[in-house]
Structure formats: structure tokens, C-alpha cells
C-alpha positions as CSV (number, residue, x, y, z in Angstrom):
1,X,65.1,-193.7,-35.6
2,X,66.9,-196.8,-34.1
3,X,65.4,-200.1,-32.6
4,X,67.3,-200.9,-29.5
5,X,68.3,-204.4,-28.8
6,X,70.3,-205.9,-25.8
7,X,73.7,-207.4,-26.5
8,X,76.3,-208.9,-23.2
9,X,78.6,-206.2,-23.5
10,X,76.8,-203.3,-25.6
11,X,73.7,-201.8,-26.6
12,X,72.9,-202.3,-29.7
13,X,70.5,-199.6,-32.0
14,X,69.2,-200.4,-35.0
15,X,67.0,-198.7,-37.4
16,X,66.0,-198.8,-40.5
17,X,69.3,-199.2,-42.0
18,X,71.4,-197.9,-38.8
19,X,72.7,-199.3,-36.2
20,X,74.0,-197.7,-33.2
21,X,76.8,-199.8,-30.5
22,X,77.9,-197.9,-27.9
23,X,81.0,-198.6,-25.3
24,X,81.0,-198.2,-21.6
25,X,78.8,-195.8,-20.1
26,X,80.4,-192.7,-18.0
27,X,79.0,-193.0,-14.4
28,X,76.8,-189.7,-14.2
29,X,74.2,-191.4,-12.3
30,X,72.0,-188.4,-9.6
31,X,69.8,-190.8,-8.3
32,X,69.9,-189.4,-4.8
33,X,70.6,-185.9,-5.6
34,X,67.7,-182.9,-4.3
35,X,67.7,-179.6,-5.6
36,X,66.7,-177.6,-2.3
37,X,66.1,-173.7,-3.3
38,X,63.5,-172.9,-5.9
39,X,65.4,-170.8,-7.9
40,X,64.9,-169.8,-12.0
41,X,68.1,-170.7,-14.0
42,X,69.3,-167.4,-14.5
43,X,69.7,-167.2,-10.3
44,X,73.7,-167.8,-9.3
45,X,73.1,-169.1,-6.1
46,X,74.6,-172.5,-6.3
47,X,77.2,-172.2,-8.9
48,X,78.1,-169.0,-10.1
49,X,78.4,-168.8,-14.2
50,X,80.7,-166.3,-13.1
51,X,84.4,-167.2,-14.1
52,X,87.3,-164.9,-13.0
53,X,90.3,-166.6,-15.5
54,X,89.7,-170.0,-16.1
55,X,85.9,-171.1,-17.6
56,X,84.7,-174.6,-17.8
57,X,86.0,-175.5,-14.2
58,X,83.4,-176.3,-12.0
59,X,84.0,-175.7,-7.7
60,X,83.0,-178.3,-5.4
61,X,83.1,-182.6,-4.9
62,X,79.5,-183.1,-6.7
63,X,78.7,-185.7,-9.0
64,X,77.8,-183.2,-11.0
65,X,80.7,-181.1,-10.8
66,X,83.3,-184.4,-10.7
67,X,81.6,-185.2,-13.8
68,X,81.4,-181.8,-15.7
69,X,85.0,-180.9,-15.0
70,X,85.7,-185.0,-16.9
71,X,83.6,-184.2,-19.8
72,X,84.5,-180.7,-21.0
73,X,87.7,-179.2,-21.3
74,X,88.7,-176.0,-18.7
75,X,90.1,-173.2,-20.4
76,X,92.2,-170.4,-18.7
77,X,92.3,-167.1,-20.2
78,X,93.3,-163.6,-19.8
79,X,91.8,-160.5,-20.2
80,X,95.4,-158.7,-20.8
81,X,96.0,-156.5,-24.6
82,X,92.9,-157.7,-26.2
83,X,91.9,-155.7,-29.3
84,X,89.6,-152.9,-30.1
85,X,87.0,-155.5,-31.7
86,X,87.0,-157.6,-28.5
87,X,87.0,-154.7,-26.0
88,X,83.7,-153.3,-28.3
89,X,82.1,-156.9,-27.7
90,X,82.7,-156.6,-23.8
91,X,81.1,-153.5,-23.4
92,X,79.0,-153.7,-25.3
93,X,75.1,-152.8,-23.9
94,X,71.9,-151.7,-25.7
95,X,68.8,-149.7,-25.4
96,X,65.5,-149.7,-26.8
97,X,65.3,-148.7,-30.2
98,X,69.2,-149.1,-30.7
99,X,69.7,-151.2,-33.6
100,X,72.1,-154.3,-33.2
101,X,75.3,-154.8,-34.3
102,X,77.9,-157.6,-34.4
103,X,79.1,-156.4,-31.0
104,X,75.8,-156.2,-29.2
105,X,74.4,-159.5,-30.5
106,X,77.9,-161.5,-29.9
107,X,77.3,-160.0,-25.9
108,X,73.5,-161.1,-25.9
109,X,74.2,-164.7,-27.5
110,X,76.9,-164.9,-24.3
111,X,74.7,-164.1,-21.7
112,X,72.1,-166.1,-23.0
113,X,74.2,-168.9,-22.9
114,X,75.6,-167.9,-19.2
115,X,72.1,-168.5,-17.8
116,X,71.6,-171.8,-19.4
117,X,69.8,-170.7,-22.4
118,X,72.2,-172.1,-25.3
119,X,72.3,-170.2,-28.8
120,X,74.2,-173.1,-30.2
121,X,77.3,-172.0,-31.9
122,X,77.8,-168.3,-31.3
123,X,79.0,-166.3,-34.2
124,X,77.7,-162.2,-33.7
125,X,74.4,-162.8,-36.0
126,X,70.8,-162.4,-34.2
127,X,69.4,-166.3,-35.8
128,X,66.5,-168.4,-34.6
129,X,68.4,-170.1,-32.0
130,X,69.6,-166.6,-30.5
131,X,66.0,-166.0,-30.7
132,X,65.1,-169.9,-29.3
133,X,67.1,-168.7,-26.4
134,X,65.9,-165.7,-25.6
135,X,62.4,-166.9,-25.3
136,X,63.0,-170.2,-23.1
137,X,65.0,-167.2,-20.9
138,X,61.8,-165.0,-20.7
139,X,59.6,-168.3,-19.5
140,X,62.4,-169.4,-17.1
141,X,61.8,-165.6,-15.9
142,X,58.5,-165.1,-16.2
143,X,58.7,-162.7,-19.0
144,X,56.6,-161.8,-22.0
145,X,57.6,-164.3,-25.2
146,X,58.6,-162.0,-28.2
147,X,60.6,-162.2,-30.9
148,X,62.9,-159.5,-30.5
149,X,64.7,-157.9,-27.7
150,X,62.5,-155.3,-25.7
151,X,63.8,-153.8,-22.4
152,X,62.4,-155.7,-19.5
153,X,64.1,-158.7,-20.9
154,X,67.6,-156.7,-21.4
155,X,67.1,-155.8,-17.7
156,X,66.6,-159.4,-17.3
157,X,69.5,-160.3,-18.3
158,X,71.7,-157.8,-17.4
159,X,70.6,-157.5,-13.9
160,X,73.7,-159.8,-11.9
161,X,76.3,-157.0,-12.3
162,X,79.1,-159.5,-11.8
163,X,77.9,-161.5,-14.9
164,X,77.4,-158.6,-17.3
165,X,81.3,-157.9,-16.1
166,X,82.5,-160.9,-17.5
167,X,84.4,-160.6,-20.5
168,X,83.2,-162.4,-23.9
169,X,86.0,-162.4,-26.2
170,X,89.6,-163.4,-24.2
171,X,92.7,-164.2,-25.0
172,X,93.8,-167.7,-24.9
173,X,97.6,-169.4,-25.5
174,X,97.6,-172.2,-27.7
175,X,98.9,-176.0,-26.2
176,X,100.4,-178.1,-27.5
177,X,97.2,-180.5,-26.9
178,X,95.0,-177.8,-28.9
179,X,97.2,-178.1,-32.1
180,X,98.6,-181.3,-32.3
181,X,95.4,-183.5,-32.4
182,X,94.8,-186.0,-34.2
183,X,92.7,-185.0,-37.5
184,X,91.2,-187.2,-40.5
185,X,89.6,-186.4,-43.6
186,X,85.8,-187.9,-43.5
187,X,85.2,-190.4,-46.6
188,X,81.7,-190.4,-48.0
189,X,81.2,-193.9,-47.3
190,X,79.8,-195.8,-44.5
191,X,82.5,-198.7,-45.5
192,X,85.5,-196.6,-45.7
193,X,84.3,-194.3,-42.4
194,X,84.5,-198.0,-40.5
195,X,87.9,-197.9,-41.6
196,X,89.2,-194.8,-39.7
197,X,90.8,-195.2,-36.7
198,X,88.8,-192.4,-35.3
199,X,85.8,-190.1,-36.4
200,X,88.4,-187.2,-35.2
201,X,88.2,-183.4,-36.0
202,X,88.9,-182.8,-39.7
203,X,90.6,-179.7,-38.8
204,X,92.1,-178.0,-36.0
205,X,90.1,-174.9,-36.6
206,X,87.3,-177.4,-36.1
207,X,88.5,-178.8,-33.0
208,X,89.2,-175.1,-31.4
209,X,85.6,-173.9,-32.6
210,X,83.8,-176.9,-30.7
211,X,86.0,-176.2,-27.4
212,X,85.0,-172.6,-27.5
213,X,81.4,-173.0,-28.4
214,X,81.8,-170.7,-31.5
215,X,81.5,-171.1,-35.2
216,X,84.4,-171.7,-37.4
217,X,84.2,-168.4,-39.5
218,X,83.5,-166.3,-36.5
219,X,86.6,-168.2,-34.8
220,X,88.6,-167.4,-38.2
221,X,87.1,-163.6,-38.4
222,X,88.7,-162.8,-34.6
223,X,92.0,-163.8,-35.8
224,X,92.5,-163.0,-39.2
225,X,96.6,-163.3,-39.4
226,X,96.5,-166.3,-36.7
227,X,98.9,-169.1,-38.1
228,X,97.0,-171.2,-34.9
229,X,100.2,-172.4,-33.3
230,X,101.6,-173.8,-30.1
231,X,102.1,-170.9,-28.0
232,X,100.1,-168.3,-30.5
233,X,97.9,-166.5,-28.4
234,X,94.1,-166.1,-29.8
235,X,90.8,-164.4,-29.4
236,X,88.5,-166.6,-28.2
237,X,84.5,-167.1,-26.6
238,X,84.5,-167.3,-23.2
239,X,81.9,-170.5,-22.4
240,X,81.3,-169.7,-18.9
241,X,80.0,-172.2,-16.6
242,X,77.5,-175.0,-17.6
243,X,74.8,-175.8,-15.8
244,X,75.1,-177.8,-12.9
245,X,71.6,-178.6,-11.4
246,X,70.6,-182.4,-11.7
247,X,68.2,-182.7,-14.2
248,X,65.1,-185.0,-13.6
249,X,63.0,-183.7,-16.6
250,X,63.4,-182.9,-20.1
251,X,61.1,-182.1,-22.4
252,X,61.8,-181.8,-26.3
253,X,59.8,-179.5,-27.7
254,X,58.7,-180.3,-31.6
255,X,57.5,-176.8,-32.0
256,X,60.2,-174.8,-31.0
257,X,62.6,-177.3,-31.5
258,X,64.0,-176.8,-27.8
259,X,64.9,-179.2,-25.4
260,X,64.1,-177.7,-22.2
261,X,65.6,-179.3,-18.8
262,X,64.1,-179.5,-15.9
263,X,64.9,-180.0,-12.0
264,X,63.1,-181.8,-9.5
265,X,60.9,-179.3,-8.7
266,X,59.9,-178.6,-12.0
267,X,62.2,-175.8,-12.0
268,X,63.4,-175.2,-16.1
269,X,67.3,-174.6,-15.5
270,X,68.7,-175.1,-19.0
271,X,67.3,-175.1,-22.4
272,X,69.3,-176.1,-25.5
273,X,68.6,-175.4,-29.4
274,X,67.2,-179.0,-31.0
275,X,66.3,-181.1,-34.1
276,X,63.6,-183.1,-33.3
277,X,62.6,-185.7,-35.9
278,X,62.0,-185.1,-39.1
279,X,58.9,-185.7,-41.7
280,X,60.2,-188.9,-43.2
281,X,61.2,-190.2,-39.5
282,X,59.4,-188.4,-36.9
283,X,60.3,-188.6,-33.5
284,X,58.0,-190.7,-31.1
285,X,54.8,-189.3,-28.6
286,X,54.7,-189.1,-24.9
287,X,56.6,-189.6,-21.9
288,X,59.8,-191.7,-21.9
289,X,62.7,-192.2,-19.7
290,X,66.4,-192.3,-19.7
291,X,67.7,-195.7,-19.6
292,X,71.5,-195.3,-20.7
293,X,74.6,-193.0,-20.8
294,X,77.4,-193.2,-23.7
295,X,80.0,-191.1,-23.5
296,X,82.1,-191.7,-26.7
297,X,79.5,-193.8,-28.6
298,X,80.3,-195.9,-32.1
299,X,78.3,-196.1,-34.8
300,X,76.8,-199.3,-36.9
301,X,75.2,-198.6,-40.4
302,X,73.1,-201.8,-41.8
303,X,73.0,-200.9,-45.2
304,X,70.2,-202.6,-47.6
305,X,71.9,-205.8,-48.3
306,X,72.3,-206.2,-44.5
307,X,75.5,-205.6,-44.3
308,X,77.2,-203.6,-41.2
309,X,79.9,-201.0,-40.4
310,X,81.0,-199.9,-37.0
311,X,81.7,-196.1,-37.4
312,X,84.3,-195.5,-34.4
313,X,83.9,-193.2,-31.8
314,X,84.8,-189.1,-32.5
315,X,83.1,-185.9,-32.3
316,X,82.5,-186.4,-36.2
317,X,80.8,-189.6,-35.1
318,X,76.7,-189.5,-36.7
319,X,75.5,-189.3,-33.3
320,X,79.2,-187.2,-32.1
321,X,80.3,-187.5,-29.0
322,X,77.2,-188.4,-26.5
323,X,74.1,-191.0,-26.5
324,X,71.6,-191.0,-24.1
325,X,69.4,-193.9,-24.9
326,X,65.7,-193.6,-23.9
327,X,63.2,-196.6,-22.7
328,X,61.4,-196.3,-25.8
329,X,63.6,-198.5,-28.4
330,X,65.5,-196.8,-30.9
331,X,65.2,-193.1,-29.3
332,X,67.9,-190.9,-27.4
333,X,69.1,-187.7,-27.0
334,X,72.7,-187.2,-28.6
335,X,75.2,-184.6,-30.1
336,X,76.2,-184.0,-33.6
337,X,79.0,-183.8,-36.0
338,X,77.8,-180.5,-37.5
339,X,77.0,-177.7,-34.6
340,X,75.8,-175.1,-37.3
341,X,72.8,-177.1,-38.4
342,X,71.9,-177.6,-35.4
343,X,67.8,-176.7,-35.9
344,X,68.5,-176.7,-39.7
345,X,68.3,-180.3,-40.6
346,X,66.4,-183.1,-39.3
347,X,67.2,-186.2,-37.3
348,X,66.1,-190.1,-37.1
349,X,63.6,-189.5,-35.1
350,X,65.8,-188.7,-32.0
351,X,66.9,-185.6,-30.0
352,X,70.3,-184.2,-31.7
353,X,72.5,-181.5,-29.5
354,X,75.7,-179.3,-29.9
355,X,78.2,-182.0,-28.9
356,X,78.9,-179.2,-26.3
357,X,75.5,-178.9,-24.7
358,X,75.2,-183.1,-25.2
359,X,78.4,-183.3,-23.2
360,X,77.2,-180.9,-20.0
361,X,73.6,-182.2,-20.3
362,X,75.0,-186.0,-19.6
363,X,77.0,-184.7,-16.8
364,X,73.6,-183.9,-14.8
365,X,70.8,-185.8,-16.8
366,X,69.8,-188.5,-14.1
367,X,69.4,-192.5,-14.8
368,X,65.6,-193.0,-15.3
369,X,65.3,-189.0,-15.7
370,X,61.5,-188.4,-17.9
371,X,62.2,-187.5,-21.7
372,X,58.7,-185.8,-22.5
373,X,58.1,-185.3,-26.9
374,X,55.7,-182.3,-27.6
């Protein structure tokens, strides 16, 4: 939880022994923007999740699309020599009764996430935010809510031909701007983190694991004899296309901790795997609204003695790499420096993301958008 207060040139959050200051805000303001078709989020009307060699890279002179192609990185691949192991995960399909393997569930996790339903970090095991997914895909859809896969929703999701085409693993060449980051060891303490120069990647297999979406072992498991290397070529997750429907409606979802987004017609075109509060600092009631966006935030801890260190920004930041601060003081919606918990531990109160999904939710969240807590 963090109490927001107004400073000249930052927002200041504090709470109990936090406080948040954040930089300038990205301009990823919608205001104006109208959603015309009533379409569910799986439909691929307006911008095909489709990618044919390059993923993250969004077509058109949008806001939306100016802003997405700023905030995430677009990634060109090929589908030329892959392995066996990749080529099983491509084609892979399923049937009722078939029992899932690696291959299957690494294809299902992908085009979960291609419709805007996001498993958080994929990594070829069927987990609650696979299964998260899955159900927010069979509401957008008008499906039955299970908890495992049954063939209407397989048909579901398999239906756009052209999607089910698109290859999951791909090969990608290492640049020089994939390896040579910079990297820093985290301290333990809130004095010497203030110290850093940046909250940067630790590791590089960290920093290549956030830009594909995938975990670090599952990363590490693809390329087993990979020295990761300028001009190494590796086996990667394709991330598709993010959404790119202005969003005028969230709602965070306690329960299920989901964070399901909404257009203007009260269409659900994205959901995204959530921590939601926790017992010792629960997140608030009712309907808020969105009343700033950070790309890049810093950090302040107050400690006891009333003492304060700015954390600088990074993706290892405590809030990582996104804050979208709310109209009730002290709440937001931001990402996180550890994508694997993501569902598995609590928050201060707040909305935490996969930096990833933080990052394309700001690109279409609009200013004064409604933030609803269930």
C-alpha cells in the first residue's frame, strides 16, 4: 500500500514504510479513442496477433501502436533449421482424452497468450496461470469455465488457421544490445540498492527471458550448449502481438487474481495473471480511476527511523518497470522484478504485473480509465 502525495515535479507514494517517486510520465493518453466493432479478444480483425518474421512490431500510426512499438522491444526471427524439440512444440495439437505433454502445453500457453489471455511466464508446465488463462479465454468466448482443457475450448482456440500456423519456438540471432547490457548484482539492503546506478537485469539470461516472455530455466532448457553470444543464434518464444484495443476498464479480480481489461463497450480484450493485495495489506474496495502513467518509475523506502532511499529505476525496480497510479492514494497497477511469482506472493495492497504485460497494458490503458477491486 502507498499514500500518494503531490510534489512540483513528481509523485510521491508513501506507505507504511515505502515510498514510491516516479519520473516523467510516457504520453499514452486514448482519451478520444472509440473502439467501433463489437468483437471478443480472440477476433483478429483489427490487428492481427499474427506475425510472419518479426513479433512485437505493431502496423499502423495509432497511439496505441506508436506507443506499443516504444515500449516493447520487436524481435525478428526465423523459422529456418530449428530442432526436433521446437518443430514437436509447433505442431503440436491435442484431442480429447490425449494426455499433455511439454510440447502440447508450451503450444496452449502460446495461444493463450496470442488472444490476450496471458499465462505469465511460459515454460511448457500446465500451472494456475495457464489455467487463469484459459478460463478468462472461455468467458471472453462465451464458453463453459473448467479447469481443464475439454474440446470446445481447443476448437476455440484453434479455430484462426493462420494463428495456429504460427510458430512458437524460433530462432533468433543474438545483438550486440541483447548481450552487452548492463547487469548488477542486487544488495539486500534498501541503503545500498539507492546506491546502484540502475536496478538493471542481474543476468543476461534474465534480460533475454523477460524480452521473450519465458522463464529462465525453460529459456536455459531450449539451449542447453548456448554460450549466449553476439551473433549465437537461439531457440526462443515467439510473443506475438500484444493487444492493442484502448482499454477504458479494468477490473482486478481478488478471487481469481486476474486483471481483466476492458474496452469501451465493455468488450473483455485482455486479461493478465495478478497479485492482488495480500492479508497483512489488502488491496482497497470499489471503483477507482487511473490518474497517472510511469514508465520507468524509482523507488523510495522510509524505513522506521524515517529515513529514505530512492531505489533507481530498472526492471529489478520493486514496482519494475511500469506504475500506473490510481485516484485512490497509495494504489496502482505495476510490474514486478520477479515474473515467476507472479500470483505466488502478495503485494502492498496494489495490482502487480509481468513487467511485460505492465508494459503493453500502459501502452493502451486510458488517462482516467475505471480500476474496479473485486
Amino acid at each position: 500500500m502507498y499514500q500518494l502525495t503531490k510534489m512540483s515535479t513528481a509523485i510521491s507514494v508513501l506507505g507504511l514504510s515505502t515510498v514510491l517517486l516516479m519520473g516523467q510520465s510516457i504520453a499514452a493518453t486514448h482519451s478520444s479513442a472509440k473502439v467501433t466493432n463489437k468483437t471478443t479478444a480472440s477476433n483478429t480483425t483489427d490487428i492481427s496477433p499474427v506475425t510472419n518474421g518479426v513479433s512485437q512490431k505493431i502496423a499502423g500510426k495509432s497511439k496505441a501502436a506508436v506507443t506499443l512499438n516504444k515500449l516493447l522491444p520487436t524481435i525478428k526471427y526465423s523459422t529456418e533449421n530449428l530442432p526436433v524439440e521446437a518443430q514437436k512444440v509447433n505442431n503440436a495439437t491435442w484431442t480429447q482424452g490425449m494426455k499433455r505433454n511439454s510440447y502440447t502445453t508450451t503450444k496452449l500457453q502460446a495461444l493463450l497468450n496470442w488472444q490476450q489471455n496471458g499465462v505469465g511466464s511460459v515454460d511448457g508446465y500446465w500451472g494456475k496461470n495457464s489455467r487463469k488463462a484459459m478460463q478468462a479465454f472461455q468467458m471472453a468466448n462465451g464458453l463453459a469455465v473448467t479447469d481443464t482443457l475439454n474440446t470446445e475450448t481447443w476448437q476455440a482456440l484453434t479455430k484462426n488457421d493462420k494463428l495456429m500456423a504460427q510458430p512458437v519456438l524460433v530462432s533468433y540471432e543474438l545483438s550486440d544490445a541483447d548481450i552487452n547490457i548492463k547487469t548488477t548484482t542486487i544488495p539486500e539492503s534498501a541503503e545500498a540498492k539507492a546506491k546502484l546506478e540502475g536496478m538493471y537485469y542481474e543476468s543476461v539470461i534474465e534480460g533475454l527471458a523477460e524480452k521473450f516472455h519465458i522463464s529462465e530455466n525453460y529459456l536455459k532448457a531450449l539451449n542447453p550448449n548456448a554460450k549466449f553470444a553476439v551473433g549465437e543464434t537461439i531457440i526462443v518464444y515467439n510473443p506475438g502481438n500484444p493487444n492493442t484495443k484502448p482499454v477504458s476498464r479494468v477490473v482486478a479480480d481478488k478471487t481469481t487474481e486476474t486483471l481483466y481489461a476492458y474496452d469501451d463497450k465493455g468488450i473483455l480484450v485482455a486479461s493478465y495473471p495478478t497479485t492482488v493485495g495480500s492479508t497483512t495489506t489488502p488491496s482497497p474496495t470499489g471503483t477507482h480511476t487511473v490518474a497517472v502513467k510511469v514508465h520507468e518509475p524509482n523507488y523510495t523506502y522510509t524505513a522506521d527511523n524515517g529515513s529514505k532511499s530512492i531505489l533507481p529505476p530498472g526492471p529489478n525496480n520493486p514496482v519494475g518497470s511500469v506504475w500506473i497510479g490510481l485516484s485512490k492514494p497509495s494504489y496502482g497497477i505495476h510490474g514486478s522484478p520477479d515474473p515467476a511469482r507472479i500470483s505466488r506472493q502478495a503485494s502492498a495492497g496494489c495490482i502487480r504485473l509481468t513487467n511485460w504485460d505492465a508494459l503493453a497494458l500502459l501502452g493502451v490503458i486510458q488517462n482516467g480509465a475505471t480500476v474496479e477491486f473485486r
